[in-house]
N, C-alpha and C positions, 0 to 999 in steps of 0.2 A: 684403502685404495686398490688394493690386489684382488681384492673381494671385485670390484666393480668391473676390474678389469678383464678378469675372469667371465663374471657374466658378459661383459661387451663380447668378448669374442666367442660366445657360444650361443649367441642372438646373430651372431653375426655368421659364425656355419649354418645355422640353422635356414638364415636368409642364403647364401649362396646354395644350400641344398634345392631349397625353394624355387633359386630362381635358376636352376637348371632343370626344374621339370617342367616347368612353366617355359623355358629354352627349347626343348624337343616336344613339348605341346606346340609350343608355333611352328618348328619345323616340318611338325606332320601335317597340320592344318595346313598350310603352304604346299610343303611336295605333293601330299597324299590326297589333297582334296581339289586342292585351289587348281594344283598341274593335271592332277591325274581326271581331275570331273571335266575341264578343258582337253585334256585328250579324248576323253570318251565322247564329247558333244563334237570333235571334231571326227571322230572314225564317225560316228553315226550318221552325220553328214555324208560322210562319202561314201557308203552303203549306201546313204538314199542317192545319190549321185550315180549309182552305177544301174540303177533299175530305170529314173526318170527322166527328164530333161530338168538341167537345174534352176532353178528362179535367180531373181536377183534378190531376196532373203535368206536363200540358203546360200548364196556367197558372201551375203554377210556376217550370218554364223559361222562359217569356216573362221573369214577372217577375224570376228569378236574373240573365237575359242583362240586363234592364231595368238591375238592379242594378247588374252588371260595366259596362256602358257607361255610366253616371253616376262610376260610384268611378275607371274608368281615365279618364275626359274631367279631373275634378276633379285627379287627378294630371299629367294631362299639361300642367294650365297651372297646378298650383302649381310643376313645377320647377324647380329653380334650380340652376346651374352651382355648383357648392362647389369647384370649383377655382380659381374666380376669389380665393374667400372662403381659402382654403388659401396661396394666392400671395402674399394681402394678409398673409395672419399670419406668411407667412417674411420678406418683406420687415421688417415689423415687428420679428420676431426679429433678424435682420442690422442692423439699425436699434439696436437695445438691446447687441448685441453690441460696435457700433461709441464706441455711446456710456459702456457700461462701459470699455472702453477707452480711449478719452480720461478717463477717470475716471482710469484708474490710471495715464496718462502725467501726465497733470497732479499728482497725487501725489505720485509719483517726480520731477518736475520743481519742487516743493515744497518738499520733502527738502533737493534738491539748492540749492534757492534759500537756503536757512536756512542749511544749511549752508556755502556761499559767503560769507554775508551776516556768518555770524561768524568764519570767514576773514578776512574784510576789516576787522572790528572788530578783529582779532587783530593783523594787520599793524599797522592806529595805534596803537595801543595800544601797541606795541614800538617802533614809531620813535619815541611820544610817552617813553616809558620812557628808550632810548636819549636821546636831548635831552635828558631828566631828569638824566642821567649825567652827558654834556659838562658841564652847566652848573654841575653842584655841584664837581666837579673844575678848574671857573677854579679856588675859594679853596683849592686842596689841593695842595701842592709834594711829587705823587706822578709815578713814571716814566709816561709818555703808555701803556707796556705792559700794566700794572695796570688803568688806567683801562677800555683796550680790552678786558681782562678781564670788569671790572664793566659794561661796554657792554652785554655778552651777558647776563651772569649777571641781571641788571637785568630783562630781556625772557623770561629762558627759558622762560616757561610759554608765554607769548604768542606767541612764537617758533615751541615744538613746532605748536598749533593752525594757523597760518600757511602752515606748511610744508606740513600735514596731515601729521603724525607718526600713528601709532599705537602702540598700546601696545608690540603684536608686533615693531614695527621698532625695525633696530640702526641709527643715524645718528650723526653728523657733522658739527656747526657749527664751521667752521676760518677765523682770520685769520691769514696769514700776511705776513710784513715781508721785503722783499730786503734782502739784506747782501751788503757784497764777498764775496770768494771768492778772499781770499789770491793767490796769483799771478792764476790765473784772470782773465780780464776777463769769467766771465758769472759774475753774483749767485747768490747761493743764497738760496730759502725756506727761513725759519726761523718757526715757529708763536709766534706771541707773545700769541695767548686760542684761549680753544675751547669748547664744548660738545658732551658725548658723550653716549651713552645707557650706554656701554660706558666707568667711568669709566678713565683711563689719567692718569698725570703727564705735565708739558708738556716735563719733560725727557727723557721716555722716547721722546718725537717723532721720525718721520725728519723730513731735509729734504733740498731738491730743489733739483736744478741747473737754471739754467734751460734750456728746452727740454726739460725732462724731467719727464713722468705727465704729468695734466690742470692742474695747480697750473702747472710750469713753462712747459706753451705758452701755457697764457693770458695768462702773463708775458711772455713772449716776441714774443707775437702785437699784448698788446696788446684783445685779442679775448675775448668770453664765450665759451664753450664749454661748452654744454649735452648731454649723451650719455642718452637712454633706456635704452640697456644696454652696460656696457665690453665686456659678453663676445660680442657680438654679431660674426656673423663679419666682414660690409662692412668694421668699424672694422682687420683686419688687426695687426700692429703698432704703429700711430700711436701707443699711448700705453705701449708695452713699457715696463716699470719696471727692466727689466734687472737689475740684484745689488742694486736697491732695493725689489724686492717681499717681499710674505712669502707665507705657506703659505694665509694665512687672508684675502688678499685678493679671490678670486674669491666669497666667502660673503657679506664684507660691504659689499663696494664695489662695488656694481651700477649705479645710477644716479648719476649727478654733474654739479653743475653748476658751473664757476667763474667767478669776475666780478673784471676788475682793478680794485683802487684806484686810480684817477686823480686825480692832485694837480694836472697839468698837461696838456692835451693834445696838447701838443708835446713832454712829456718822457716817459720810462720810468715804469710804473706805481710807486707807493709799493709796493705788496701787492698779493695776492690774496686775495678769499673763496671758499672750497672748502665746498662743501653736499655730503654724501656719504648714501647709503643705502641697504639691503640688496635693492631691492623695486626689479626692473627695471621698465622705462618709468614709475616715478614721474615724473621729472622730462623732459619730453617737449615737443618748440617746436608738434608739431602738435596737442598738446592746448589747446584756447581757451574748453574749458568753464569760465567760471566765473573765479577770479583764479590764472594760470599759476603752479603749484607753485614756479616757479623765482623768481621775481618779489620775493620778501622779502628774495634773495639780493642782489639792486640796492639795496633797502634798506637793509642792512648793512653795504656797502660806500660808499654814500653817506655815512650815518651816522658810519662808520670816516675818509673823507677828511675829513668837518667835524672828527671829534674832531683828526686828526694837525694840519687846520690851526689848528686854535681853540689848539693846545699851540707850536705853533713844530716846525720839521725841526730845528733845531739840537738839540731834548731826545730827537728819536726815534731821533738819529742815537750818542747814547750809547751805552756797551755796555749789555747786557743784566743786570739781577740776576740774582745766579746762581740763586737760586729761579725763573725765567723763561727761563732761556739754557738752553735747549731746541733741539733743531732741527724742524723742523717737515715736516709730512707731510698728506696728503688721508688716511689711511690709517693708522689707530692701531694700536697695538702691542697685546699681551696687558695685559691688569689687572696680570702680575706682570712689572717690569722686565726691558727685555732690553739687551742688548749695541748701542751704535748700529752702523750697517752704512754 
């Protein structure tokens, strides 16, 4: 915009240089020719005036020339520089151009305000929902994994707005819980609630060792881990899924954010929340417009540690219902049951 405005106003000297010589162009042509060729057709006259007797065409040449040197005197000090008056009305235009323009950024900045603004209603609204959950589940001798179910289910409309879903997007609300791993001494993630756009069962889930996808490092780590796009080349390896991927991961699992459940800050996380969805740089740390897409995911997870401790570790440390003993995954399966891997 500076760039343009730069050039405007050196089109715009360049025009008033212009039209001041074109300004003393006319003024000469007027005083120098217009008055002065009328003076000299009027002396010439009266040189012939003083040798002959005068006609009545040479008194009307007097008065013609008489005429021409009043009409070009009268011009030569009515005019007026109309470049000056030209300059003024582009600046003006540049002036209304500037300021439609902050019309339409303010607009757009409007928009975007509103639409933050119920974002942010979106987010309390779900953690007040969530809360709503905890608290009716004190009087209910249900497993802490249900609950964490109803946690979500509770919020989900509030939830998609929050997140800024849209209709067209395929995503991924995942809590996952560590459990031993049989000999192994690192845990596996196993999904124990979720919300999809793409419905799936929770035992048709994978699940994850730790150190392995987005789910297992942030376990691992300890660490959020926010990706604007998995396929993105910089990222390398880092989160190979190895004989855990499937076919249809690169279509739906574009952006991803995970967040541990911390029970303890000296201890190993309880869980992970995995946000997942089809729409590269959704979820993005250099985005700060407005309330970070990623941000609800904190929520969840907090949310999630009041629920696990409001129930006790001793009930979450039970086996799974089998309707729930799933293994879990950042990355859902087809609609129609498959094979775990």
């Amino acid at each position: 915009m500076s760039d343009l405005h730069e050039i405007s106003q050196r089109v715009g000297e360049h025009f008033r240089t212009q039209s001041r010589k074109v300004q003393n162009s006319s003024v000469f042509v007027k005083l120098g020719l217009v008055l002065g060729g009328a003076t000299l057709a009027a002396v010439a006259h009266c040189i012939e005036l003083s040798h002959e007797k005068p006609s009545i065409w040479t008194v009307c040449g007097l008065v013609g020339a008489a005429l021409v040197f009043v009409g070009g005197a009268y011009m030569a000090m009515t005019e007026q520089d109309v470049g000056e008056a030209l300059e003024t009305a582009r600046q003006a235009v540049d002036k209304l151009r500037d300021d439609e323009h902050q019309i339409e950024q303010y607009k757009k900045e409007r928009v975007q305000l509103r639409k933050e603004s119920n974002r942010g209603l979106n987010l309390y609204t779900a953690m007040d929902g969530m809360r709503g959950a905890i608290e009716q589940s004190l009087d209910q001798d249900v497993p802490p994994q249900r609950y964490l179910k109803t946690l979500l289910e509770t919020s989900r409309n509030a939830l998609e707005v929050a997140f800024d879903f849209s209709i067209a997007d395929s995503w991924t609300i995942c809590i996952f819980k560590a459990d031993a791993n049989g000999a192994s001494d690192k845990k596996v993630l196993r999904l124990v609630a979720h919300l999809r756009k793409l419905h799936c069962e929770i035992t048709t889930a994978r699940e994850w060792e730790e150190g392995v996808g987005v789910a297992g490092i942030a376990y691992s780590t300890g660490n959020d881990i926010t990706i604007p796009d998995l396929l993105a080349p910089e990222l390398g390896s880092t989160f190979d899924l190895k004989e855990n991927s499937r076919p249809y991961d690169a279509q739906r699992y574009r952006s991803v954010v995970a967040v541990p459940i911390e029970m303890n800050p000296d201890a190993a996380p309880w869980g992970v929340v995995v946000i997942t969805i089809d729409k590269p740089g959704h979820f993005d740390l250099a985005n700060s417009q407005g309330i970070a897409t990623y941000e609800p995911a904190h929520a969840i997870a907090a949310m999630a540690a009041l629920a696990v401790k409001t129930v006790g570790r001793e009930r979450l440390d039970s086996p799974l219902p089998s309707e729930l003993g799933g293994i879990a995954s950042m990355a859902e399966v087809t609609q129609s049951p498959e094979p775990k891997s």
